[in-house]
C-alpha positions in Angstrom: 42.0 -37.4 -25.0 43.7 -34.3 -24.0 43.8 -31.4 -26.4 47.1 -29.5 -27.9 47.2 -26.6 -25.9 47.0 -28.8 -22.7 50.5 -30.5 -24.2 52.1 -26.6 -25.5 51.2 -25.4 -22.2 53.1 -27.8 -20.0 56.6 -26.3 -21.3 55.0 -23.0 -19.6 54.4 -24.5 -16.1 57.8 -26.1 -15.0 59.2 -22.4 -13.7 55.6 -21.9 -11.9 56.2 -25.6 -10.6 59.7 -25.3 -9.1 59.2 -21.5 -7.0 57.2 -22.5 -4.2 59.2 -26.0 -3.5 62.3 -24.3 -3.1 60.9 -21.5 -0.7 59.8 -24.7 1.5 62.9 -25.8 1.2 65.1 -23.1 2.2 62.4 -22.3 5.4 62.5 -25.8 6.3 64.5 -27.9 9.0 68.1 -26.8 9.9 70.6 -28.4 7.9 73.4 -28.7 10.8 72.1 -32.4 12.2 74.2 -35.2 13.0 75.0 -37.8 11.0 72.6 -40.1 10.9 71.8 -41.9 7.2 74.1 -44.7 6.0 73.6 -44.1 1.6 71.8 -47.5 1.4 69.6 -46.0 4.1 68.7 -43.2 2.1 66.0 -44.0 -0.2 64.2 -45.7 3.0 64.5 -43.0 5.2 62.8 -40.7 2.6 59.9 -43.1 1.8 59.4 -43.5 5.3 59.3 -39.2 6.5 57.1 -38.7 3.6 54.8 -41.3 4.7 55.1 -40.5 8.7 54.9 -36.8 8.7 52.9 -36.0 5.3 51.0 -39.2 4.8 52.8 -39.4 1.0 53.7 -42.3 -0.6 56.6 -41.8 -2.5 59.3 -44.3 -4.1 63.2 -43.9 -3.9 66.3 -45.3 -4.6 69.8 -45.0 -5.7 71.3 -46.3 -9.0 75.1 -45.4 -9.0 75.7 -41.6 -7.7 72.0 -40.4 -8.8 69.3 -40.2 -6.4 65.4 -40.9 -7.7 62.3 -39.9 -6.5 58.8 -40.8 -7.9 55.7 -38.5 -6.5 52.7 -40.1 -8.0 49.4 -37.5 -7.8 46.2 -38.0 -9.0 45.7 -34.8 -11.6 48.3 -31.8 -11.0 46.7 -29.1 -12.8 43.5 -27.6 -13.2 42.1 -24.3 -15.7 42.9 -21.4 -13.2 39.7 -19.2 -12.1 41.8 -16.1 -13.1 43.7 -16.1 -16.5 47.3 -15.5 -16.6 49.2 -14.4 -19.1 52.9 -14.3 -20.6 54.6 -12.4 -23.4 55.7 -14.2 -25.9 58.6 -12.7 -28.7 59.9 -16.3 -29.4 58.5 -19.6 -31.0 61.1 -22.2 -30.2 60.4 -25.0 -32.9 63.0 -27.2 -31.8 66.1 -27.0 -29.0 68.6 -30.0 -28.5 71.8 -30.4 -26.5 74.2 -33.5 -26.3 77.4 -34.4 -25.3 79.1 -36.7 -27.7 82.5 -38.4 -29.0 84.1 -35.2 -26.4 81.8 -32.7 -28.1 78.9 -30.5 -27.0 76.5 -30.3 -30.0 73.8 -27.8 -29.6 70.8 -27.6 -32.0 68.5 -25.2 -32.4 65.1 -23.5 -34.3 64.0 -20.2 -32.5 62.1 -18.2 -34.7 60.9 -14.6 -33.6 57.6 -14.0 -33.6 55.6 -10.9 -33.1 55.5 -9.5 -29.4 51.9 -10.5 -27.8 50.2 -11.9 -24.6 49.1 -15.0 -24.6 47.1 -16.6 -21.9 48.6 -19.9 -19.6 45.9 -22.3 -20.1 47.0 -24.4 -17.1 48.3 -24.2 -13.4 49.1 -26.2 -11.0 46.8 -27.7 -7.8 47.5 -25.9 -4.8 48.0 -29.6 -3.5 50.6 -30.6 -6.3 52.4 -27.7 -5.1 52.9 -28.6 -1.4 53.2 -32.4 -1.4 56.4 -31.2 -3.7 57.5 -28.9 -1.4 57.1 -31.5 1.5 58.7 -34.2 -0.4 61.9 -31.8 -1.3 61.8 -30.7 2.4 62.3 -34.3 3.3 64.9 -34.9 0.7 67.1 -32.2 1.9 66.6 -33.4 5.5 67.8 -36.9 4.9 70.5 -35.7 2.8 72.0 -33.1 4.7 71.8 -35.9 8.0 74.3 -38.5 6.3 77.1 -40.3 7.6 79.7 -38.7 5.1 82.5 -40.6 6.3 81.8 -43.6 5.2 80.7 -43.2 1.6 80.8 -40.8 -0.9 77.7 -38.7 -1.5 75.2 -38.5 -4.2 76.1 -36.3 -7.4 72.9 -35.6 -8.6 68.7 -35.7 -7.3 65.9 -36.5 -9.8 62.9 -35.8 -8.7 60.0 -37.2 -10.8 56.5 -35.7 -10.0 54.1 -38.2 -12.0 50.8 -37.0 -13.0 49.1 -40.4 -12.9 45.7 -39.0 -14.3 46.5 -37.1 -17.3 49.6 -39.3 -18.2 52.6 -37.0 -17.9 56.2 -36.1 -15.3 57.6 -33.0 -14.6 61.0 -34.2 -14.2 63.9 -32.1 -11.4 67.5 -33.2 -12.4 69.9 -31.3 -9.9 73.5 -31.1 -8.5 73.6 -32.1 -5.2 76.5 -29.6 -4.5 73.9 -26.9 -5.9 72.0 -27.7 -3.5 74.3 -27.1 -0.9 75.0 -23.9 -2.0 71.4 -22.4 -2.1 71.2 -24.2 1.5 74.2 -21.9 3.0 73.1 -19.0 1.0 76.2 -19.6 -1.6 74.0 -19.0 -4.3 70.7 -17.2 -5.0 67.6 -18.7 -5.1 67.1 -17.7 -9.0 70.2 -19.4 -9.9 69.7 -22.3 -8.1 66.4 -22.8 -10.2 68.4 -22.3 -13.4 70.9 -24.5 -12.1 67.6 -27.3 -11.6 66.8 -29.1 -14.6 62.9 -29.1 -15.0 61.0 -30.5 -17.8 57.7 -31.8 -18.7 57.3 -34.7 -20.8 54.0 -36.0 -21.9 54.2 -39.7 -20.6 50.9 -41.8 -21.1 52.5 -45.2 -19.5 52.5 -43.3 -15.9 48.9 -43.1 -16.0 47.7 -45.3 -12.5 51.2 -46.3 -12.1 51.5 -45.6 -8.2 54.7 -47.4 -8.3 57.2 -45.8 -10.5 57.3 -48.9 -12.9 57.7 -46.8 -16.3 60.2 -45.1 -15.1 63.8 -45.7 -16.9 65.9 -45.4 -14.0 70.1 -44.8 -14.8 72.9 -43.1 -13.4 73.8 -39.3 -14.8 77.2 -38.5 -16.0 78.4 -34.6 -15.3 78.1 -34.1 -19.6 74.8 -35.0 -20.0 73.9 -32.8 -16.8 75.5 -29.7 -18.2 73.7 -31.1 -21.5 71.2 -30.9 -20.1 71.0 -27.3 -18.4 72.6 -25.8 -21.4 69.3 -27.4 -23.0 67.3 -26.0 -19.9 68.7 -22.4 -19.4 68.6 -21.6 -23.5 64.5 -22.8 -23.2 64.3 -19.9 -20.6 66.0 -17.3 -22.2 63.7 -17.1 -24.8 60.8 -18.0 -22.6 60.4 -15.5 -20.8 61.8 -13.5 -23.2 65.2 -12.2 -21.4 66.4 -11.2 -25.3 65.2 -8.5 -27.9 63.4 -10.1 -30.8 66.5 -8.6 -33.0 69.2 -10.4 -30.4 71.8 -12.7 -32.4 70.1 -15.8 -31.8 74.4 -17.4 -31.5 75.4 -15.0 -29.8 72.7 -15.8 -27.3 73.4 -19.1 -27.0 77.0 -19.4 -26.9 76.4 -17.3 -23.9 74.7 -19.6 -22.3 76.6 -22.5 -23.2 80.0 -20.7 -22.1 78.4 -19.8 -18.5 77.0 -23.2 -18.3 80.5 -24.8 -18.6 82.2 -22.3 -16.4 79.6 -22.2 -13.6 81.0 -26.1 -13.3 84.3 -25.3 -13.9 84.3 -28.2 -16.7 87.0 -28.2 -19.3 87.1 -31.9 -20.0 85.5 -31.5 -23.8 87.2 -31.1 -27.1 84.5 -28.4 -28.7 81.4 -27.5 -28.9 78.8 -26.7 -31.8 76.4 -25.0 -32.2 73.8 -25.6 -35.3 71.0 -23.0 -35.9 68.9 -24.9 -37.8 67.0 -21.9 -39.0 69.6 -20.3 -40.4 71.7 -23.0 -41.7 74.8 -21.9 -39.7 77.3 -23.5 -37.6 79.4 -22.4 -34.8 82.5 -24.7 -33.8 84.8 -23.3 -31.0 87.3 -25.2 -28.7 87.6 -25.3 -25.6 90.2 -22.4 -25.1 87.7 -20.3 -27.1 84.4 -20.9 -25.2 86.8 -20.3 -22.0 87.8 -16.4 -23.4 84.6 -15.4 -23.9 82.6 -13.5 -21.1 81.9 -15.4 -18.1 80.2 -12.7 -16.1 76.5 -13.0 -18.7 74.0 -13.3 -16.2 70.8 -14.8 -17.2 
C-alpha cells in the first residue's frame, strides 16, 4: 500500500514530467514532410514508429476529433538520491472548473499558509522521462505528415502515461493547433506547457493493464478543454507560488480565467462564476465583463 505523501506528491511532479518531453520534441524531426498519413492511419502509424524505432509498445486511436495515447511503464518514479525542494505559500484544499448549461463555474479553497520549503518526495525515472519524450516525438511526426486534404485534423492529443506498478496516469490533454504553434516558434515553450493539460490521478485499475483497457476513452469538446486549463493554470499559480500570500485570491483567478478564454478567442458562454469556497463569496460576470478586463496578465 502506498503511503499519503507518495499520493500529495504526485500533484508536484506533472510540471517536472512535461519539460524534458517537449525539449525532445521541439529538437526532433522536421515538421515540413509530405503528406503521408490518411487520419484512420494515424493511430497505426504511431503504434508502429514507437515499436520500430524505440521498441515501445504503445496503444492509439481516435474517437471523434480527440487523439489517445496509452504509455504503459512499469514504475515511473523513484525517491531521488538528492532531495529537492519547493516553496510552498499556498495549501490548495480543493480547485474545480466546469462548463455548464452556457456557464463557466469555477470553485475553489486556497488557503495561505506560512512560507516554507518542503521537500519533493518523488521524481521521475530517467527512463519514464525519455520513452515520453520518444513517444511525443513520434506523435508530432505522424501528425505533422498527414494528408490534410482529405480530412479534417485532430482538435485535441491525450497522452496517457500509465504507471502500471503503482496504479496511477499522468494524463496530457492539448490543442493540436498549440502544438503547431510551439512547433513554428508561435508560441514559447512555457506557454505551451500551460497551454498542456497535465494531471495526475491515482488510478489502481491500471495496475498490469498493458493494454489501455481502464481507460474511459471520449471525444473533448472546446468548454471542457478551456475547463480544464482554467482548472490547470489556477493549480500553478499558486504552486509554484507566482502570487504574494496577501494576493486577492479573485482577483487571481478571474485573471486566469479571462486569459484562458481570450488566449482561445472563445466567446460562446453566457457567464462565468467564480465560488471561493473559503470565503463564502461569489463572482458572476458576463461575457462582455470577463472580455474588458486585462488580457495582457501573464502567468
Amino acid at each position: 500500500m502506498r503511503s499519503k505523501p507518495f499520493l500529495k506528491n504526485l500533484a508536484k511532479l506533472a510540471p517536472l514530467f512535461s519539460v524534458i518531453p517537449l525539449i525532445f520534441l521541439l529538437s526532433a524531426c522536421s515538421s515540413s514532410t509530405a503528406p503521408t498519413y490518411q487520419k484512420k492511419d494515424i493511430p497505426k502509424a504511431i503504434r508502429e514508429i514507437c515499436k520500430k524505432d524505440y521498441n515501445i509498445d504503445i496503444r492509439s486511436r481516435i474517437v471523434g476529433s480527440t487523439l489517445w495515447v496509452y504509455l504503459p511503464i512499469d514504475g515511473t518514479v523513484e525517491v531521488p538520491k538528492k532531495k529537492e525542494k519547493y516553496t510552498e505559500r499556498f495549501e490548495i484544499k480543493s480547485l474545480d472548473s466546469n462548463f455548464q448549461d452556457s456557464a463557466f463555474n469555477i470553485d475553489y479553497l486556497i488557503n495561505p499558509v506560512p512560507e516554507a520549503e518542503k521537500p519533493i518526495e518523488y521524481k521521475y525515472t530517467k527512463e519514464a522521462i525519455e520513452k515520453r519524450s520518444k513517444v511525443w516525438a513520434v506523435i508530432r511526426r505522424v501528425l505533422f505528415s498527414m494528408d490534410r486534404n482529405n480530412f479534417a485534423e485532430p482538435k485535441f492529443i491525450c497522452f496517457i502515461t500509465a504507471d502500471i506498478k503503482y496504479g496511477f496516469i499522468t494524463k496530457d490533454l492539448g490543442y493540436y493547433l498549440d502544438l503547431k504553434k510551439v512547433s513554428y516558434e508561435l508560441i514559447s515553450m512555457t506557454e505551451y506547457q500551460h497551454r498542456v493539460v497535465t494531471e495526475n490521478v491515482d488510478m489502481p485499475q491500471v495496475k498490469g493493464d498493458v493494454q489501455g483497457l481502464s481507460i474511459d476513452y471520449k471525444d473533448f469538446t472546446m468548454e471542457e478543454f478551456i475547463a480544464a486549463q482554467i482548472k490547470s493554470r489556477t493549480r500553478l499559480k499558486f504552486q509554484k507560488p507566482e502570487v504574494d500570500r496577501k494576493a486577492d485570491m479573485d482577483k487571481e483567478v478571474l485573471k486566469v480565467t479571462a486569459a484562458t478564454l481570450k488566449i482561445y478567442d472563445y466567446k460562446n458562454f453566457r457567464q462565468v462564476s467564480l465560488n471561493n469556497l473559503r470565503t463564502g463569496e461569489k463572482i458572476i460576470l458576463n461575457e462582455g465583463a470577463i472580455w474588458a478586463k486585462d488580457s495582457e496578465q501573464r502567468f
